[in-house]
N, C-alpha and C positions, 0 to 999 in steps of 0.2 A: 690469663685470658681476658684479654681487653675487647665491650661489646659499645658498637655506636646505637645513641636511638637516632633516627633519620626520619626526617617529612622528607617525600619523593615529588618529584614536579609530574603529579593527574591529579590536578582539583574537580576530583570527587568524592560520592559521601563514603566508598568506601573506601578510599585512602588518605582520607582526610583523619588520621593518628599516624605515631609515630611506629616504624618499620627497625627490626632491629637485625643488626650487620657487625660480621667478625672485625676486629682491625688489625691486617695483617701486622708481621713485629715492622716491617720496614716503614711501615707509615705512626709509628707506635707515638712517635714523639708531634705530628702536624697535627692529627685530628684530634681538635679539641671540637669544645660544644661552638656554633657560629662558624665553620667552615664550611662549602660546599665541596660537596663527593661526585665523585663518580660510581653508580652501584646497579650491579644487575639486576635488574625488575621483571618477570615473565620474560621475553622470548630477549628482552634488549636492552642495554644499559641509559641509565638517564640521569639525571641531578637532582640532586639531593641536598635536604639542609642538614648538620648534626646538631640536634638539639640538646643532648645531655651523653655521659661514658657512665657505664656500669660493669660490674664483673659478673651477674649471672642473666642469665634469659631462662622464660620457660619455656623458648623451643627448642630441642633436642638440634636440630640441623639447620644451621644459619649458613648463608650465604657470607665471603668477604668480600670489602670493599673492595673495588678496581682499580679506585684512585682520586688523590686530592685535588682540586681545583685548586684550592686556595695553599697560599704557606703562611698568611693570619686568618685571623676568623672575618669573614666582611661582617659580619652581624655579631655586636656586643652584646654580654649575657640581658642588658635590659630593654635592647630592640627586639629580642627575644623573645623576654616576656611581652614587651608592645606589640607582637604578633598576636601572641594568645587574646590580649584584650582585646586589639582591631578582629578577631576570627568572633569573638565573643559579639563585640559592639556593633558591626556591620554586617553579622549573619554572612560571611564570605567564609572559603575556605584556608587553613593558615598557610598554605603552598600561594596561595594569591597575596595575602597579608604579605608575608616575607620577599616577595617578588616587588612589592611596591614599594618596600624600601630602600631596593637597589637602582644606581643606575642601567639606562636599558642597556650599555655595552656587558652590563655580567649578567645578563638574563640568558641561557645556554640556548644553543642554536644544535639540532640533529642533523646529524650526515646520514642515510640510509646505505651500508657499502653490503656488494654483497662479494664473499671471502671463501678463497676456495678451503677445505674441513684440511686437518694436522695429517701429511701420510699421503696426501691429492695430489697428482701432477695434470697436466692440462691434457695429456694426453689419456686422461680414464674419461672424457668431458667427451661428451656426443659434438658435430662437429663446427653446427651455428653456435653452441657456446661457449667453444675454445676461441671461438675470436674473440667473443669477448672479453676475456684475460691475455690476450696479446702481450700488454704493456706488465706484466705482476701477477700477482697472485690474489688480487681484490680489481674490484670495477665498482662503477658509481652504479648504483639501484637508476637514477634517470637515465640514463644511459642503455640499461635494459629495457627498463618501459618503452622507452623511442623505437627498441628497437622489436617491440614485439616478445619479448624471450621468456615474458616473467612464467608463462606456465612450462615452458622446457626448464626454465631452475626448478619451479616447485619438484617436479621430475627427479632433476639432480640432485635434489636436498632429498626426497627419499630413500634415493641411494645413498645419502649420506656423505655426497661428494660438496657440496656448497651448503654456506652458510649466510644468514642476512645478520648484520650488526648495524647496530645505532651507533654513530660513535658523537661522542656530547663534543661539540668545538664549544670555546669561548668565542666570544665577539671581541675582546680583549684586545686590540693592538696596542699597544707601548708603543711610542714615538720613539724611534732611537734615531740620533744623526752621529755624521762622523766627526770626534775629536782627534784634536794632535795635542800628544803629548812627552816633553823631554824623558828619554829613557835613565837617563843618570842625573846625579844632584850640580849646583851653578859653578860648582871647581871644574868636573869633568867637562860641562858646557865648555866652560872657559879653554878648558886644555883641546878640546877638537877643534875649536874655533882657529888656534893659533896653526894645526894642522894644516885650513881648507886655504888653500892656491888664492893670493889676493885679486884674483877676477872674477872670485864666486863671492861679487858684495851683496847678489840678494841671500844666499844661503846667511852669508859673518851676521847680516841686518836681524836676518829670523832670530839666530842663535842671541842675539843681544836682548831680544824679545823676548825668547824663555830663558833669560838668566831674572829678568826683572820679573817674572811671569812664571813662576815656573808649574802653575797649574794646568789641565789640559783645555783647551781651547777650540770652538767650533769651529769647523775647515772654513764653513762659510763666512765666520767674522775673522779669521786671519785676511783671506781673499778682499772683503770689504775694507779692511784698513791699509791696502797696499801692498801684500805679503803676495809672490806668485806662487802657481799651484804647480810652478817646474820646481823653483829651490826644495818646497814641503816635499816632495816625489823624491827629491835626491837625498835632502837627510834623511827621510826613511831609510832609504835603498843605504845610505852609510850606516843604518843602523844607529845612529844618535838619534832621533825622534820615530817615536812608536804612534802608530794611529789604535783609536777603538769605539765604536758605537756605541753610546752612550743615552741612557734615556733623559728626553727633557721632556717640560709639560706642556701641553698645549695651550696657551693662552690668549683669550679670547682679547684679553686690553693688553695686546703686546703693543710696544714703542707706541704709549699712551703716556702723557708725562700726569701725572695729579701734584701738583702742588698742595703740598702741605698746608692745612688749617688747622687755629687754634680755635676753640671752645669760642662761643658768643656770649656773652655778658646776659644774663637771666631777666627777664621780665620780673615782676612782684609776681603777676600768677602764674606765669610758668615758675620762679619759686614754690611757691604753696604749692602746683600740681606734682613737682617731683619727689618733694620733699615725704610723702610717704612711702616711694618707690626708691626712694635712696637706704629709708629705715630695713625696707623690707628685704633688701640686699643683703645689707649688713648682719641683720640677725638671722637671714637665712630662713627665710617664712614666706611660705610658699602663700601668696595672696594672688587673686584678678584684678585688677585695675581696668576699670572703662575709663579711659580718655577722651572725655566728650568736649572737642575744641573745635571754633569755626574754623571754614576756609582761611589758609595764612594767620592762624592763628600760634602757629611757632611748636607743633608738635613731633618735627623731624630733630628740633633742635634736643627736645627733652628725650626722645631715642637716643641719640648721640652720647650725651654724656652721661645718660642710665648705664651703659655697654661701658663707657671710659671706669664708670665705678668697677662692673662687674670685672674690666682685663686687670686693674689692678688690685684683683684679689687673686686672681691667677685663674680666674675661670671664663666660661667661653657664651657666644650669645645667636640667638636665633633670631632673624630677620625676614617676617613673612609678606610683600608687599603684593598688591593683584598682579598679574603677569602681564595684564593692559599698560599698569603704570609702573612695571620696570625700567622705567625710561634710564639713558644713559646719566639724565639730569640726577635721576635717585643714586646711582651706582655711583657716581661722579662726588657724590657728596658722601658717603661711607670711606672710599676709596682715599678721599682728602684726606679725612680722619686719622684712619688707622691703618693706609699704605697694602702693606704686604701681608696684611692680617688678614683682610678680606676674601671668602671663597665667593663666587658668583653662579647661581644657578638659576639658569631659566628654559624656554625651549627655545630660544634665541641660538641656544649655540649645537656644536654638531656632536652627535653622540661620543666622540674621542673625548672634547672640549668638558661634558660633562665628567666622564671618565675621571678623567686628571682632576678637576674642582673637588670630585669626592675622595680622591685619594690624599690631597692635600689635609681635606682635613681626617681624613681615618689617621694619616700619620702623624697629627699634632701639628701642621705646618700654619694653619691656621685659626683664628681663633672666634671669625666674625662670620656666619654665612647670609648672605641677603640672596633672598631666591622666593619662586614663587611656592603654591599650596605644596610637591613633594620634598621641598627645603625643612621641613617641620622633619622630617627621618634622619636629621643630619646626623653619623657616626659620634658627636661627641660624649664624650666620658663625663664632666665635669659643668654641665650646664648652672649658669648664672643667672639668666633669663630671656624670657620668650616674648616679641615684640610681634604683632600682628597688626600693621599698619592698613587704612579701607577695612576695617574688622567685619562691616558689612557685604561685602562683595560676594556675590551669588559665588565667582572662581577658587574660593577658597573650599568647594564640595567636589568630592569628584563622582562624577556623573556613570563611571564603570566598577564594575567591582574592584575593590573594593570601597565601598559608598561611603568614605568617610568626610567629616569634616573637617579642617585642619585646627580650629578652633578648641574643639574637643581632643583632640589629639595632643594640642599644646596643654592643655591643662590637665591631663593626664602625665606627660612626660616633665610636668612642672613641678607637679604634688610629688612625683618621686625622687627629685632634683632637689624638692625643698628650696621651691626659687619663684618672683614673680612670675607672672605675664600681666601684658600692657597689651590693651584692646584700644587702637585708638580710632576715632572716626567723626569727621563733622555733622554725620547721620548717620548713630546707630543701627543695627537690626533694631527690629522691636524688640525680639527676642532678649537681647544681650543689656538693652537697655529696660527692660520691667526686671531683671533679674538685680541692677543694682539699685531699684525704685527701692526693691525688696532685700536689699544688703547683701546681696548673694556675691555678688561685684561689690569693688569698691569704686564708686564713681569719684573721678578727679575732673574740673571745670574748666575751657578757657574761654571764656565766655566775649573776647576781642579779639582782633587783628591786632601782630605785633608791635606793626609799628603805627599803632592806634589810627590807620587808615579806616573812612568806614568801608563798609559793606557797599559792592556794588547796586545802585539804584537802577531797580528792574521793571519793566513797564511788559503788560499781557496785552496781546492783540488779541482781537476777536477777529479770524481769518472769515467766518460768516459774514459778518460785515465789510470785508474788504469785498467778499463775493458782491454782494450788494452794491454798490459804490462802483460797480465796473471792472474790480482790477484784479484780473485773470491770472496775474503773475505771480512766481513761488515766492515773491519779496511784498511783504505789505510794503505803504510808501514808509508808514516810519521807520520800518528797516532801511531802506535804500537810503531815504534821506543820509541819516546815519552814517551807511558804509561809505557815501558819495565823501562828507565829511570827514571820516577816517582819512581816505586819499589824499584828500586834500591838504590834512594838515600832518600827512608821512605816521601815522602813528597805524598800531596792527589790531585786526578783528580774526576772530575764532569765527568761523560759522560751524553749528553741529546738529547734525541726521544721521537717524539712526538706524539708516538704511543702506547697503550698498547696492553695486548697480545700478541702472538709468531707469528702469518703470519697476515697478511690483508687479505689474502683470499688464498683457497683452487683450486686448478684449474687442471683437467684432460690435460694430456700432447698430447694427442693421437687425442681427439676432442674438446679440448678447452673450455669442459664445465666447469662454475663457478657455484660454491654452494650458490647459494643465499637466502635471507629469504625469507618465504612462503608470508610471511603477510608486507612486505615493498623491495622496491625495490632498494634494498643493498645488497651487499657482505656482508656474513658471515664470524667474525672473528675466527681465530682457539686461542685457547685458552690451551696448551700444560699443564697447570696443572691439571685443571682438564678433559683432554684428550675431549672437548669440543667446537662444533661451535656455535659463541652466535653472536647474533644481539646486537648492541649496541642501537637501535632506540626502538625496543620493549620488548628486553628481551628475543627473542624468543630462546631457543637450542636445539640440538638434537647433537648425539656423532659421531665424524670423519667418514667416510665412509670409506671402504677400497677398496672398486672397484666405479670406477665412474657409476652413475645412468641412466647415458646417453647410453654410450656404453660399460659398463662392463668393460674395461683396467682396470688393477692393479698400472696402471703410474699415480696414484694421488701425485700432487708434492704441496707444500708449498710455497706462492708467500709472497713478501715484509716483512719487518720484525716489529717485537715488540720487547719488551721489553724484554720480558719474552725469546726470543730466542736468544740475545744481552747477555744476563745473562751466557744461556746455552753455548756461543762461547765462551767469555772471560773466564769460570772455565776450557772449554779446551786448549786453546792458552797460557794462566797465571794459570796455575794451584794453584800458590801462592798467586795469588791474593783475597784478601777478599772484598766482593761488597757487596753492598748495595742497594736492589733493590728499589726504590717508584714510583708506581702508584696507582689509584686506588684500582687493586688488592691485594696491601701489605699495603694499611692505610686505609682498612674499617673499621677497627673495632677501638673504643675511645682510646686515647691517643697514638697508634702505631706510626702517624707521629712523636709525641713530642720524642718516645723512639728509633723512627730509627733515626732521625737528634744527639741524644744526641751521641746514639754509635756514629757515624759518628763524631762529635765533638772533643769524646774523644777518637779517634786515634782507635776507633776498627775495622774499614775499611777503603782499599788505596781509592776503588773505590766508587764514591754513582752511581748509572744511574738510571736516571728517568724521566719522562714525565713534561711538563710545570709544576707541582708542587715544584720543583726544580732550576726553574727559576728565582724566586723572593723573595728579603729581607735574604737569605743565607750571613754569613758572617761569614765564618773560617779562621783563617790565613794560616794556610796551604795548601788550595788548591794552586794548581799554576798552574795546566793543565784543561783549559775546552777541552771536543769533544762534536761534533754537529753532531752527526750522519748523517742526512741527512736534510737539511736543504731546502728540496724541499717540504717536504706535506704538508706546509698551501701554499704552491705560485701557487698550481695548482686548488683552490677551485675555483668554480663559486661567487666569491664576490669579490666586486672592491675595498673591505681592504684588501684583502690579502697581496698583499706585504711591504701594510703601517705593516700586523700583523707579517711581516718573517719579516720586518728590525727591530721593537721594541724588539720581543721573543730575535733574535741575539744577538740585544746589551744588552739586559736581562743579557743575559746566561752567554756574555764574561764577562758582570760585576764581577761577581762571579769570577777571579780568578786574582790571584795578588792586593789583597784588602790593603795586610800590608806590613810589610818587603820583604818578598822573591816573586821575578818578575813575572810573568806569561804571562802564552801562553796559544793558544787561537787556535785549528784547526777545521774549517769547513769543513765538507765534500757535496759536490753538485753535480749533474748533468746541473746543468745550470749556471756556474762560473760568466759566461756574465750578470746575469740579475741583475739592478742596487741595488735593496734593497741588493740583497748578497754582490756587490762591496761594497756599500758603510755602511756595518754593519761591512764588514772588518775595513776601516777607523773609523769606529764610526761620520760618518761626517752624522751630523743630518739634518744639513742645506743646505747641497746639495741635500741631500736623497728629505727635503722639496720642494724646487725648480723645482725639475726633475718630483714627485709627484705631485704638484701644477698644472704642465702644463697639466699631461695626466686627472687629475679629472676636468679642467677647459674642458678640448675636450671633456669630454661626458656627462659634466652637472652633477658631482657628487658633493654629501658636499664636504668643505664647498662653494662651488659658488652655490649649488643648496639645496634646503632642497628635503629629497625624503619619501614617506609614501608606504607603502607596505598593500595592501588586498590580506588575501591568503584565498581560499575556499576550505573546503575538506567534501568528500560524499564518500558512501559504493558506490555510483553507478556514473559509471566517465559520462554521460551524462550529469546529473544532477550539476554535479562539473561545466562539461564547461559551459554549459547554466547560470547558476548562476552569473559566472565570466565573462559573455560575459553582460549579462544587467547589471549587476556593471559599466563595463568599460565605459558602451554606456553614462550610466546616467552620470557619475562621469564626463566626456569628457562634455559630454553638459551643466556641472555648470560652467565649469570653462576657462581660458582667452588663449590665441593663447600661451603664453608665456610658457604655461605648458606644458611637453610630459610623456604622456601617454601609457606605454608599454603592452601588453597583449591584451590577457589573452594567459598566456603561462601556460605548464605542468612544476609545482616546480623542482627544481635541484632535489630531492628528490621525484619523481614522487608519492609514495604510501608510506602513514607508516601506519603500524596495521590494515592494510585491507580499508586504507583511501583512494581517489585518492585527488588530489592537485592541485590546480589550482591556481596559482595569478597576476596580477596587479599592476604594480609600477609605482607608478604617481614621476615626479620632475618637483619643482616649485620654486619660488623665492618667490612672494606674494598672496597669495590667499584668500582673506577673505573667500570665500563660502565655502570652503574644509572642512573645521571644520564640518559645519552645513552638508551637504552633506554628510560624511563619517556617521554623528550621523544619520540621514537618512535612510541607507544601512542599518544599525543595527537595528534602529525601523522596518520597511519592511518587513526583513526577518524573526522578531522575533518568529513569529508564527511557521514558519518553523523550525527554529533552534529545538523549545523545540520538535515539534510532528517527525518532519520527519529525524530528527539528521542530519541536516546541521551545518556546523561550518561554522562561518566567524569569522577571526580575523584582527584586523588595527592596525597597528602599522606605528607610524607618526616620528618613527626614529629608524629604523631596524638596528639591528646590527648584525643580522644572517639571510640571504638570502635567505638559504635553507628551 
């Protein structure tokens, strides 16, 4: 007697352990530990993970399984245990853990059917509900709701005539297309050929094709090379060539050519930098590397041939880069490298697209994946090392349960690989970088540009001053001057805002009412394309007003700027000028980023302007002018990163120009010229920016001197929010030691989103053993509530967004 343990898909706390399940003999030999099941749970079956087989239980009467999803295990026995640590490390539950590992086409989808009982015929069925089984002996459960029936089944179900089943589908589709293939070997070819009537030359031409060919062949690439689809139809129908469906993979870079590259010739400090990343290889010693190199200082290069050591040892490498600067430029130069080794994973592509990239590599096809933060769960066996390119980038946390960070996750699945990881970044976290002040990291330096270019020379406006001076326009003159220059001499400028959209908000001039959303308490953006004010937080819009709501004036005016209005200035200031819009609104739809950066590329626009999409891993040799439009809207947020996140965007952005031969310049424009992250992104002085930052997070107890964990509570009914958040506090406060302070319960920077209200809590601590168990506590507690009364609590034990 063969017994499964099984996690079941209801992340809660009381199924949050393992559920133990017969396995029947015929499934005796699939179910290992890492498959998903199908197994009956209370009234209906669901999916299940198997985490381990044993031969006894101590329940008397177990249930058997229904049936395997899988015929390998998706989940290898040490994603496994990476579950337990993520359920452990993120306070989630391990049904969510193991769900993030997967791609979303194997996340199971339920069918509701309802099935008439074993022994039923339609005719025992009262007479509204024998239509409903008209077509079989099951019907879709929507199908009765529609149609009103569901208390005439409960009825029939106590007679014990119908039943309700869940039945678990996959998302799963396999690509299959149709191949042709010779039924016998190139003699028998040869010998029916001499059979066919010499007027059947397209059939003899096929047949000459599968003697040289004799593998099967997509219908569509016979058709494409000249082959017709009457001869294929009739050697079938002779019985010499067989057709069959056949799966291929979806591929996102199909009839994409890469040209093969060789290694580039080393720098002396990109020597020195690799050179302990190469030792660490080789001995198999799991160390951190912080890679702290400027802009175009040659750190894709030393990625590249780290991973060349690591394939030819036979093992395999992870490539985590932000999902902003996925660009085709970064995939394009992996791709060169190492061909057909590379997997690609991003949300660029469509749920099949990812599908297939993960089964590439489950099945050893691959040995390289470059992808963003859930690329870190790659299925491999035999990891070499873990590259975390932007190591700083807020998109490496994920913001849902489960709250990890992919950083922490690489260096966990490193330590048990017994293998690097490389944190590279021209601005560290602070975090990442006091940890290798303190040797914890091994810090590696590249302290120049490759090809000893300097550093673009950056000049700060005081936009107060421009107000002074008369000039009302979003371009100070020494931008414009500049840009006018640019044009004239055919060379490209970046401009970057960090905003999309055409105003931040709409505002009556007369009585100073703002349009806000109904359902969250934010400013509505105006949106000038499609003549539109939208909520970014819920989605909500309705169309421009022309008289204010408040007091009827007609002086409705347009505050702060977007994107989209930046666009509309420059076609009339440059009417010559040809731009290039990207945000959001101009790359929703698949491949539009790859085909707006290409025009841009190739010289079809002076101008690009765009939102932090544009910030990172850009490298044309032409640019030579960045503008930074306003360089004030992250520094005013309520989070104590903001200006660690305005000095990195900065030197992001200046990166981008003067990369190769011709110099660049680099103009900010501010309202706050004084404030140090702006002085010193001018400089690009990373290590004073550190120092001057260091002091003000030591004065109020932020990372890295302090770890902080954040509970935010949110309710349709704000009573209920605060009360909630106020015995939080009290309890949390009385687990834990003098050392720790305790903030709240305050109303979120974000008071209300979607008719929510918001309350939370932010604890900072240095050591806490009880916190952990505490905070899982609050979650247990409340559970009851959460599901019945729609309370939310979420904890997140390292917040990267405050609001």
């Amino acid at each position: 007697m063969k017994i499964a343990s099984v996690i079941v898909d209801v992340p809660a706390k009381q199924t949050d352990k393992t559920f133990d399940y017969l396995i029947p003999d015929n499934l005796e030999s699939v179910i290992v530990p890492g498959v998903r099941v199908n197994v009956p749970f209370g009234p209906r079956n669901i999916q299940g993970f198997v985490t381990g087989i044993k031969t006894e239980s101590e329940f008397k009467k177990l249930k058997e399984i229904a049936g395997a999803l899988d015929l390998k295990p998706v989940l290898n026995k040490e994603l496994l245990l990476l579950g337990e640590w993520l359920t452990e490390h993120s306070l989630c539950y391990r049904i969510s853990a193991y769900q993030a590992m997967l791609p979303a086409a194997l996340k199971a989808k339920y069918q509701k059917k309802v099935v008439l009982t074993e022994g039923t015929s339609k005719e025992d069925l009262e007479e509204e509900a024998r239509n409903l089984f008209s077509s079989g002996s099951e019907a879709s459960w929507e199908t009765a709701v529609e149609q009103n029936l569901v208390n005439l089944l409960k009825r029939e179900s106590d007679r014990g005539l119908v039943d309700v089943v869940y039945e678990v589908k996959d998302r799963v589709r396999r690509k299959k297309l149709k191949h042709i293939l010779p039924l016998g070997d190139t003699d028998s070819l040869a010998e029916q050929k001499e059979r066919l009537s010499p007027q059947a030359k397209a059939q003899r031409r096929l047949l000459d094709f599968f003697q040289e060919h004799p593998a099967p062949v997509e219908l569509k690439t016979l058709v494409a090379n000249g082959f017709s689809q009457a001869a294929v139809k009739a050697l079938i129908k002779a019985g010499i060539l067989g057709e069959q469906d056949m799966e291929v993979y979806r591929d996102p870079y199909a009839g994409r050519e890469f040209q093969r590259q060789e290694p580039l010739v080393l720098t002396e400090a990109q020597e020195k930098a690799i050179a302990p990343i190469l030792s660490s290889i080789e001995e198999e010693r799991h160390e951190v590397f912080l890679l702290y190199g400027v802009t175009g200082s040659g750190k894709t290069e030393i990625y590249l041939q780290s991973i060349q050591q690591v394939l030819e040892k036979g093992e395999e490498a992870i490539v985590l880069v932000p999902e902003i600067s996925l660009t085709p430029q970064m995939v394009k130069r992996f791709k060169e490298r190492f061909g057909d080794l590379v997997a690609v994973m991003h949300s660029g592509l469509s749920a099949g697209e990812k599908y297939d990239e993960w089964r590439k590599i489950q099945r050893r096809e691959v040995k390289v994946v470059v992808g963003a933060r859930s690329a870190i769960f790659a299925p491999f066996k035999n990891l070499g090392i873990i590259i975390i390119d932007e190591e700083h980038e807020t998109s490496y946390k994920q913001e849902e349960n489960p709250r990890y960070h992919a950083r922490d996750v690489a260096i966990h699945r490193a330590a048990t690989h017994r293998c690097p990881v490389v944190l590279g970044s021209a601005t560290p976290s602070l975090e990442s970088f006091a940890r290798a002040q303190k040797g914890v990291y091994t810090l590696l330096a590249l302290p120049k540009r490759m090809n000893e270019q300097p550093l673009p020379e950056v000049e700060i406006v005081d936009m107060r001053e421009e107000m002074r001076q008369g000039n009302r326009s979003m371009f100070s003159r020494s931008l414009f001057e500049k840009l006018e220059d640019r044009l004239a001499k055919g060379e490209q400028t970046v401009l970057f805002l960090n905003k999309r959209g055409h105003s931040s908000f709409v505002m009556c001039r007369d009585c100073g009412y703002v349009i806000n959303c109904p359902n969250c308490e934010i400013t509505l953006t105006y949106h000038r394309y499609q003549e539109q004010m939208k909520c970014h937080y819920c989605g909500y819009e309705e169309p421009v007003p022309v008289i204010c709501p408040e007091c009827t004036s007609e002086h409705i005016r347009y505050f702060g700027t977007g994107t989209q209005k930046v666009e509309e200035e420059l076609t009339k200031l440059l009417p010559e000028a040809r731009v290039i819009r990207m945000d959001v609104d101009t790359t929703g739809k698949k491949g539009s980023h790859e085909r707006l950066l290409n025009a841009f590329g190739e010289g079809a626009a002076d101008i690009l302007l765009g939102t932090q999409m544009i910030a990172k891993g850009l490298d044309f040799p032409n640019i030579t002018l960045v503008g930074v439009l306003s360089a004030d809207t992250m520094l005013h947020l309520p989070d104590f990163r903001s200006s660690e996140k305005t000095f990195q965007l900065l030197t992001q952005v200046s990166g981008r120009a003067g990369r190769h031969e011709l110099p660049g310049e680099v103009v900010i424009q501010t309202y706050t010229p004084e404030h140090y992250s702006i002085e010193l992104a001018g400089t690009q002085d990373y290590d004073r920016f550190y120092q001057q930052e260091m002091m003000a997070r030591k004065l109020h107890k932020y990372p890295p001197f302090y770890y902080i964990a954040l509970v935010t509570v949110s309710h349709e009914e704000l009573m209920k929010a605060v009360s909630v958040t106020e015995k939080i506090t009290r309890y949390i406060s009385s687990r834990l030691s003098k050392e720790a302070v305790v903030l709240g319960p305050v109303a979120s920077p974000i008071p209300r989103i979607k008719n929510r209200y918001r309350y939370q809590c932010l604890i900072k601590y240095k050591k806490e053993p009880e916190l952990r168990a505490s905070l899982r506590q609050v979650l247990d507690r409340y559970q009851q509530e959460t599901a019945k009364e729609g309370l939310q609590i979420s904890l997140d034990l390292n917040p990267y967004i405050l609001m």
